[in-house]
C-alpha positions in Angstrom: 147.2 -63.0 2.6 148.8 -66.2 3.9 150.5 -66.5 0.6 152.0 -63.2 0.8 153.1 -64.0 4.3 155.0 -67.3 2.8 156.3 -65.5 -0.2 157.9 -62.7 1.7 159.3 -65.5 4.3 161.2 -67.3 1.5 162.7 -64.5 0.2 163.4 -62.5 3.8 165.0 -65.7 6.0 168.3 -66.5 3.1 168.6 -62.6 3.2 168.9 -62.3 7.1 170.6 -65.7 7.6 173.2 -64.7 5.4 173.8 -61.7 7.6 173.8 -63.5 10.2 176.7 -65.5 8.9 178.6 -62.7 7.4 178.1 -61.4 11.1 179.6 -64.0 13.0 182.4 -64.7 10.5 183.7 -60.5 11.3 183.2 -61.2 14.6 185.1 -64.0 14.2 188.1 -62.4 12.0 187.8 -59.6 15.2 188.3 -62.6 18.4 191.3 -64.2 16.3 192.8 -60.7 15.7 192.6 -59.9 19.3 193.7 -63.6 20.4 197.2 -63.4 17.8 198.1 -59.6 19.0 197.6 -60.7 22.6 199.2 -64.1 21.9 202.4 -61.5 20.3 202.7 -59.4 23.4 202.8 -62.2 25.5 205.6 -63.9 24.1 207.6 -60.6 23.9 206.9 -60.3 27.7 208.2 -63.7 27.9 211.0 -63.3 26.1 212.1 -60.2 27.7 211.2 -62.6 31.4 213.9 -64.9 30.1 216.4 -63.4 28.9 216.7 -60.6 32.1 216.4 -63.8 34.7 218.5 -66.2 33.1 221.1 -63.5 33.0 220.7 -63.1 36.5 221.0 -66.4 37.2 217.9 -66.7 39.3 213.9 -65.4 39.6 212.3 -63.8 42.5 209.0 -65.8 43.2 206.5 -62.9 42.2 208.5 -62.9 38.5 208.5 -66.7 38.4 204.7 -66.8 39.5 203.5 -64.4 36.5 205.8 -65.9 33.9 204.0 -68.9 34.8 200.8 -66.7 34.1 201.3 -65.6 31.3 203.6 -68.7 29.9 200.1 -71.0 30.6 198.0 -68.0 28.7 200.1 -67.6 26.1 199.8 -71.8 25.6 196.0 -71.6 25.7 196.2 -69.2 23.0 198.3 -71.3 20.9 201.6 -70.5 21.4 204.5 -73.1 22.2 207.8 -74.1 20.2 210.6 -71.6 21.8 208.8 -70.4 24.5 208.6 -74.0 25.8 212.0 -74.1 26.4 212.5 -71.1 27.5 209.8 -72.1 30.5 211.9 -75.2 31.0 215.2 -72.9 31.4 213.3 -70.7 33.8 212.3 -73.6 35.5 216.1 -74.7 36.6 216.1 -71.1 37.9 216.5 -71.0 41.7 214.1 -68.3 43.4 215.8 -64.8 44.5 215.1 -65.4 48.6 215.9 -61.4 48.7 212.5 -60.8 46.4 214.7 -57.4 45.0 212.8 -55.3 43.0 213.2 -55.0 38.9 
């Protein structure tokens, strides 16, 4: 009995530790998926952040507070390069006092 036990062990644990791994690497491929797309829609918000304000010539504090938001997730997620600089341009911006509405 105890050698059926051991036989059916050594060929059952590859088999399910395999799925395991094949498991985890989908889930994987799923998580980076999810991070790049949300990492994508952050820089367009970004971009489209900069590009009204620096027009303008200056940010209201609420608009200056969430491109810092989203600027430092879009950074944990990987992103830098352009957006970068455009954080340093919005920086120089001075804050709208009037806190108008978009």
């Amino acid at each position: 009995m105890q050698e059926i036990l051991m036989q059916t062990y050594t060929i059952a644990l590859p088999i399910i530790l395999g799925y395991i791994v094949w498991l985890l690497q989908n889930q994987k491929k799923s998580r980076d998926a999810n991070s790049r797309g949300t990492m994508l829609l952050l820089r367009v918000q970004l971009i489209e952040y900069h590009s009204k304000y620096t027009k303008r010539g200056n940010i209201p504090s609420y608009a200056y507070e969430n491109f810092n938001e989203m600027y430092n997730a879009y950074h944990d997620l990987g992103g830098n390069g352009m957006v970068t600089h455009m954080k340093e341009e919005i920086d120089q911006l001075h804050f709208n006092k009037n806190e108008e509405s978009e």
